[in-house]
N, C-alpha and C positions, 0 to 999 in steps of 0.2 A: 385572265385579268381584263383583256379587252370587251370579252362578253360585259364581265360585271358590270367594267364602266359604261359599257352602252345600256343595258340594263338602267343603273342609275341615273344615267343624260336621261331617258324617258321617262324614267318614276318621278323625277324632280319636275318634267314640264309642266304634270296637272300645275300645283301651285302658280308656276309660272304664268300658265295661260291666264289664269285670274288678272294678272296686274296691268296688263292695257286699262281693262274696263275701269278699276280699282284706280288706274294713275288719271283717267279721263277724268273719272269723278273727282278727285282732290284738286287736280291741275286745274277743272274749270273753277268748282269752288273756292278754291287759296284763289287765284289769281283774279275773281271778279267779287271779293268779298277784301280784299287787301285796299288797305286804308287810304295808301298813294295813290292806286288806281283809280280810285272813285274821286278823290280830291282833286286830283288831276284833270279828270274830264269833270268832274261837277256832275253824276248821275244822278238823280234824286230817287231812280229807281232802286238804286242799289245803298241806299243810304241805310245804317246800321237800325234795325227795328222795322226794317220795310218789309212787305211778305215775300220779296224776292229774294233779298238780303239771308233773310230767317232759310227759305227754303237752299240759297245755296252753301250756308253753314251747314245745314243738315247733309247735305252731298259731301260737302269736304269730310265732316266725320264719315260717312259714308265709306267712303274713297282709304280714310286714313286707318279703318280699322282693320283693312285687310294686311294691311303692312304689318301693321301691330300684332296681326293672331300668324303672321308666317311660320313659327316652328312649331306651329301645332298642325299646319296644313301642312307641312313636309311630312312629322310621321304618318298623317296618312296616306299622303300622298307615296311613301316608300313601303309601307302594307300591302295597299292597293298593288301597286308594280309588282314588289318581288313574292307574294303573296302565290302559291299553286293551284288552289281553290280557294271556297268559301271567303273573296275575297273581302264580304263584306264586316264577317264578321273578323278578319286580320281589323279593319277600316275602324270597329269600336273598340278592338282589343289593345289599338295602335292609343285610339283618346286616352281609353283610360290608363294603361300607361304614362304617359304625357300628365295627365293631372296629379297620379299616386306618385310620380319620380318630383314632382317641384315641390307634390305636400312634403314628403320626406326628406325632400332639403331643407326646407321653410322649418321644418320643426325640428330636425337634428341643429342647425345653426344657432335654435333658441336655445334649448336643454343642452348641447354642449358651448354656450355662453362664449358664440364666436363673432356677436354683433356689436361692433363698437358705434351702439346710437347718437353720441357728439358729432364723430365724422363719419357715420353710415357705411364705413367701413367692414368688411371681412376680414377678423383676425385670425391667422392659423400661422402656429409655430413660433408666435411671436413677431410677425412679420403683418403689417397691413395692408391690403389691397382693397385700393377703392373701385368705385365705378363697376363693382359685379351685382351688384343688388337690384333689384328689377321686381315688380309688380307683375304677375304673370295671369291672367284667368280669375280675378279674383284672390290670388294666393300671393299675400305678403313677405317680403321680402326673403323670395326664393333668388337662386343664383340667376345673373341674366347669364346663357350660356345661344341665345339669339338659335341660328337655325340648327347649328350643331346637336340640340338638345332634342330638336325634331327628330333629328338624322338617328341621335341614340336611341332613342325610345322605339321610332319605326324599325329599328336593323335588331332590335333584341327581341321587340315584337316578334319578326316577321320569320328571326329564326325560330323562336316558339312554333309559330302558328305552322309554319309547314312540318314541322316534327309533329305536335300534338292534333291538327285538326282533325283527324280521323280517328284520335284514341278508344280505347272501349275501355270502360270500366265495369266495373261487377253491376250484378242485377239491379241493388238497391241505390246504385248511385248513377244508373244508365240515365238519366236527365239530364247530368251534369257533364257529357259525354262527348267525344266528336266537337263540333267548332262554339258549342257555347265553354270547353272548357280551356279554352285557349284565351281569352278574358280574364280566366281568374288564377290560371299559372300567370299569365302576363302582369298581372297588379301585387302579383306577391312578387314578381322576379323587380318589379321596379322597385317596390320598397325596401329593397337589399341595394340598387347598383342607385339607388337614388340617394341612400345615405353613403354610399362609396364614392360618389362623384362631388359630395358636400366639404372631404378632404382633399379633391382629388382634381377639382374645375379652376380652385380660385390659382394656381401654377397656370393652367392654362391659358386663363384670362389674362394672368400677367405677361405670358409670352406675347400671345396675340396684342394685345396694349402694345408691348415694344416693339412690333412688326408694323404695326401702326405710326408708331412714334419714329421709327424712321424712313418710313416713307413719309414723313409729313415732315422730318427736318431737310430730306433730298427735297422736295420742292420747295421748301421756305427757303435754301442755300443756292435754291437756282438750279438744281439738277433734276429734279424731280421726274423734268421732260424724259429722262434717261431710262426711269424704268416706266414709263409710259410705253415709249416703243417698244420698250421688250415686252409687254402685255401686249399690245397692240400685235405685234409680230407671232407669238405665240396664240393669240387668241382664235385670229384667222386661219391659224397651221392646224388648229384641232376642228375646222369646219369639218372636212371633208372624214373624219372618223366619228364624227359629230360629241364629242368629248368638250367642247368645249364650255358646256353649262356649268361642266364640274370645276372647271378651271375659275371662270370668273365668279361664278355664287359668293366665295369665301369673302372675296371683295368687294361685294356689293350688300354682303349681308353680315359680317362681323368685323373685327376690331383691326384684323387687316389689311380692309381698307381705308381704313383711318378714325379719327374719332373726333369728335367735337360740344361744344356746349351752348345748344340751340335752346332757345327760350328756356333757362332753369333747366334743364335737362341734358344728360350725357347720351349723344346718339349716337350709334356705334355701325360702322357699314358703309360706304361711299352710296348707296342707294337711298340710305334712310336718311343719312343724312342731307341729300337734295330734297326729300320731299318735305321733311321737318322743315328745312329753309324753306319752302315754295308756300307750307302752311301758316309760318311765322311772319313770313314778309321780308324775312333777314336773312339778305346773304353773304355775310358779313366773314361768318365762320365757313362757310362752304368750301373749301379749298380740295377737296379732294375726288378735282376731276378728270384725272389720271385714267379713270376705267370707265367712263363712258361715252363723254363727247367726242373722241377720238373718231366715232362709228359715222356720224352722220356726215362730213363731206366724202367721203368714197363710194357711201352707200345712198345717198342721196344724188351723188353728182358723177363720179368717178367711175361706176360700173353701169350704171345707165349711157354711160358715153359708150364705155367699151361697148355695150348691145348695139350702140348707133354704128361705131366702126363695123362691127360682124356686120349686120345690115347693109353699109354701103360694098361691103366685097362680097356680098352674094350678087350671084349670076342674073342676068336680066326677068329669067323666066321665070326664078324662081323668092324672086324681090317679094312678089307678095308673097310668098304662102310666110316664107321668113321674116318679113316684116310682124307678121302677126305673131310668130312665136317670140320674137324677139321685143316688140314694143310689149307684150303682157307680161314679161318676165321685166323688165324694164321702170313700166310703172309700178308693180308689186313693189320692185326694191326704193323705187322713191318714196312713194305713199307709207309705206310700212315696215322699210327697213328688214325683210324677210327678203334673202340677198339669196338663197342656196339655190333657189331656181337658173339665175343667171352663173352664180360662180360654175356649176356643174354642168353649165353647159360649156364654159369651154376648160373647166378643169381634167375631162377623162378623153380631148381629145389632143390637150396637149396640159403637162403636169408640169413641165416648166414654167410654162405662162401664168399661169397660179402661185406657182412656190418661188420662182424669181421674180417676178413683175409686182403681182396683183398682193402678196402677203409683203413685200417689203414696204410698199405704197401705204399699206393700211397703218402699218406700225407708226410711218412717218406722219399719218396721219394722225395720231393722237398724241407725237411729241409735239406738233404743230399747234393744237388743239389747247395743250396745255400750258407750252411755252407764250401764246397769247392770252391766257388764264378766261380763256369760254367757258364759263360756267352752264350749262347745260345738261341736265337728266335726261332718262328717258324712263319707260316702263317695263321696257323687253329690247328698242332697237331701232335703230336710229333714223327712223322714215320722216318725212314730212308732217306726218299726225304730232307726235312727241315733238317735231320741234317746234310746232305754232303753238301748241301747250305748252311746254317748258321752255320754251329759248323764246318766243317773240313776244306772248304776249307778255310775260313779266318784266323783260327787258322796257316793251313799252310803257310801264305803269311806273317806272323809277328804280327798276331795280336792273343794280351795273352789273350784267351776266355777260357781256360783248358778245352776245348773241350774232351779230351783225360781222363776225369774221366768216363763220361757218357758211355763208352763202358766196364770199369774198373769196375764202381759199379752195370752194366747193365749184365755182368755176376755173379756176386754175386746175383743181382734178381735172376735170371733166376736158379740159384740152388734153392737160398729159396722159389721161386714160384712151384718149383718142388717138391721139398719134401714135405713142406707144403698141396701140394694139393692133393697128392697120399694118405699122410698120414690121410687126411681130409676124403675125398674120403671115403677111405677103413673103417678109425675108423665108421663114420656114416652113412656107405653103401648109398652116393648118387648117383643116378642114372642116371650117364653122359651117354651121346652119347656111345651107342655098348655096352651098359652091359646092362645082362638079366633085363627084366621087366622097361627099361627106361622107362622114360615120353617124352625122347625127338624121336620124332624117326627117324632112321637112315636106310634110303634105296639107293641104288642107282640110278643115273638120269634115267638109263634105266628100270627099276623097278617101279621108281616112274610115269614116262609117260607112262609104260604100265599100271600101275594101274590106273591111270585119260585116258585111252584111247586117250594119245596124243592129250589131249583137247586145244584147242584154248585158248588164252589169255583173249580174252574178253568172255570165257566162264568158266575159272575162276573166274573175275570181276565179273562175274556173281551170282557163287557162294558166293563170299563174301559179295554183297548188301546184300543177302539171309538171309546170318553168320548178320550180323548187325541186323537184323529183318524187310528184306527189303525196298523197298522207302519211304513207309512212317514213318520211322523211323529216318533217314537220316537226318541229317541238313546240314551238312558241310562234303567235305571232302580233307584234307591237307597231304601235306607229306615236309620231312626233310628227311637229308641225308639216313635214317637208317629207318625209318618209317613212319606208316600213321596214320596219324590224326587225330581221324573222332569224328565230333560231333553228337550225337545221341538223341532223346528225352527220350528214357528209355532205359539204358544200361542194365535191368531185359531181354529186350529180343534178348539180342549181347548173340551168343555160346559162350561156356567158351573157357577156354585154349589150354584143349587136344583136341575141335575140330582144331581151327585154327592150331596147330603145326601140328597134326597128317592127318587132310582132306586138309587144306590150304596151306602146305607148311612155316609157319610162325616160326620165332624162338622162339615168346610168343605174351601176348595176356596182355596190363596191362588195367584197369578201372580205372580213376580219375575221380571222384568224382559218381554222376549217369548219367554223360551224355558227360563225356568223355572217348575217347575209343582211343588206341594206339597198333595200331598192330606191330612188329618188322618184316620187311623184307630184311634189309639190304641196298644196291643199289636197286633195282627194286621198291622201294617203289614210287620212283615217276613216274615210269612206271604204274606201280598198282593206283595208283590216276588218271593218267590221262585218266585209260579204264575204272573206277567207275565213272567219272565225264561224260565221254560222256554217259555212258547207261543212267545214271541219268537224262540225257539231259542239262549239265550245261555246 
């Protein structure tokens, strides 16, 4: 089960990776095309009918259509992943599913006369349920079933396509053979489970609606902050098995995270529903900032101190080389809110200081966040980019998002991340970066490519098949933003830790379960998979 979910944490980042660019484009758009803004400062540049005006409506659509096509970049995006070969054709096997499962909802809901067009409603069983109807691709009022509908389509896909992509069929029909016929079992298997899910979604939609409905009564009663932290707390405890995309997606991308009614429109997902706001200008309904503002003071402020603590208890000699590892891991997690380089560096030399310290801090930080109602998105995570885009400049132009706590309570982190960790440090002499007899270890670039003799890239890769227990140990090998993947048949003969940190260059080395295996590299990880996959010959 831990493989799959890591499986899935990587098949869901394609999409994910899309939405910086996707939320840069809308955030600039809404927020210098917004009516306050411009009236406020008096631009004439930016005046409605200007050609700058015109061009950055065009960006905010831009921006705003990637949001709007997400469950159709999931199924492919879960082809692609779980896919064994021929991934490309899983890739259109995955569309066209996705289009034949919304047709056959769209038309089963007409011909079994379950559209109550006064109130736009879904009736089944006698029972109404609004707010499921949704505009999908061109296809009129199919269910909105948001990214879930990705997720079905991709996972029945994908079990097809690795069953059938290799099929043979008789002589006369050998065309339609092997991976083009994985497409067209996949479009007749949709038009069966797409009118099953037309009985079978609108139950669904009403739970999720209620799951919604009281997370949005705990914070309108003042409690709300309460399961903030528990997401908060929970969210950082699945870094380190990297599961945590599976966990928050629900919440930022259906009815779970709440729901609202943004310009004429029911927008459903604690994500969409900030960008809806940022594109309308009104953040009026926004209230469901429980899952994401939470991120940016600790990760902005909070764990960049902690790198400053480690930094000042390395040793004299070794200040620089640790300074450099430590301020690049530092600025990543300001700038960009990509925290795993820093968290893992002192996560696997002490597990306490992560799991008692640094995950309760984070939790506190999004009761905090939310208890001062910071209205603040992001696109993936909570760095300095996302919040001059969503948190300042909107605030600036008239809209009440108290953007202005999160730098206020982000130096307050940034003390108690610091003493805290000094004092942690020193009480339990853990062994950060530059202090005698670390585990992590600390040389300089030039140092370190004198000691690898300036070795080649792919003769690294090379090395690490090696570290794995070479090719025939090998199953799979994946990467995400910060690490690699790799599925192995007996993790008894993957090197341990201090090989990979100290020979490989790695920041750790985790094992899930016996045969999954996660190296931390940071950015380069998917560099690092792509020279293991060619030696492999994949």
């Amino acid at each position: 089960m831990k493989g799959f979910f890591s499986k899935l944490s990587q098949a869901i980042m394609l999409p994910i990776a899309l939405l910086p660019a996707a939320g840069i484009m809308l955030g600039i758009g809404g927020s210098f095309t917004n009516p306050t803004m411009i009236e406020a400062y008096n631009i004439a540049v930016l005046q409605d009918g200007s050609v700058l005006n015109s061009f950055l409506q065009v960006m905010t659509a831009a921006g705003g259509i990637v949001f709007a096509n997400l469950p159709v970049m999931f199924a492919l995006a879960i082809a692609v992943g779980f896919a064994r070969a021929e991934k490309g054709a899983a890739a259109l096997a995955a569309l066209i599913s996705y289009l034949v499962m919304n047709v056959a909802i769209a038309k089963t809901l007409v011909v079994a006369n379950m559209i109550n067009t006064a109130s736009n409603t879904v009736v089944l069983m006698g029972s109404e349920y609004p707010g499921v109807l949704s505009d999908i691709l061109g296809i009129s009022n199919t269910l909105s079933m948001g990214v879930f509908g990705g997720l079905i389509a991709g996972a029945i896909t994908v079990v097809l396509h690795n069953k059938y992509h290799d099929v043979k069929l008789a002589d006369y029909l050998g065309f339609f053979g092997g991976a083009r016929f994985v497409p067209i079992i996949s479009a007749f298997a949709a038009l069966f489970y797409g009118i099953a899910l037309t009985f079978i979604w609108p139950f669904f939609g009403a739970a999720f609606g209620a799951i919604g409905t009281a997370l949005g009564e705990m914070t309108a009663s003042g409690h709300g902050y309460i399961a903030s932290f528990i997401f908060g707390v929970i969210e950082r405890s699945l870094i380190p098995v990297g599961l945590h995309h599976v966990f928050y997606l629900p919440l930022w991308q259906t009815e779970i995270g709440g729901t609202a009614e943004i310009a004429g429109e029911v927008i459903k997902g604690t994500q969409n529903m900030f960008f809806s706001s940022l594109a309308s200008g009104d953040f009026s309904q926004f209230t469901a900032t429980n899952f994401m503002t939470g991120k940016f003071p600790f990760m902005m402020f909070g764990l960049p101190a902690a790198a400053y603590a480690m930094y000042t208890l390395a040793d004299s000699e070794n200040k620089k080389a640790a300074g450099g590892l430590l301020f690049s891991v530092a600025l990543t997690a300001f700038l960009t809110g990509i925290t795993e380089p820093i968290e893992f560096t002192f996560l696997f030399l002490s597990p306490a200081l992560y799991y008692a310290i640094h995950v309760p801090l984070a939790g506190l930080s999004f009761l905090l966040m939310d208890f001062l109602n910071v209205k603040v998105g992001m696109t993936f995570s909570g760095g300095f980019i996302d919040f001059t885009l969503f948190g300042m400049l909107p605030g600036l132009t008239g809209v009440e998002n108290n953007w202005f706590y999160i730098p206020l309570v982000g130096i307050a982190y940034a003390v108690i991340y610091f003493l805290i960790f000094r004092w942690y440090i020193i009480k339990f002499d853990v062994k950060t970066p530059g202090r005698k007899g670390s585990a992590v270890a600390v040389v300089s670039k030039k140092d370190y490519q004198a000691s690898k003799g300036n070795q080649a890239d792919d003769q690294k890769a090379q090395q690490m098949i090696e570290a794995l227990g070479g090719k025939e140990n090998i199953v799979d090998v994946d990467a995400c933003i910060t690490r690699l993947r790799i599925t192995v048949k007996d993790n008894g003969q993957v090197k341990d830790n201090d090989h990979w940190t100290q020979e490989l260059g790695a920041r750790g080395l985790v094992k899930v379960g016996d045969t999954g295996i996660q190296a931390i590299y940071g950015a380069e990880a998917a560099g690092f998979k792509a020279q293991i996959n060619s030696l492999l010959g994949k």
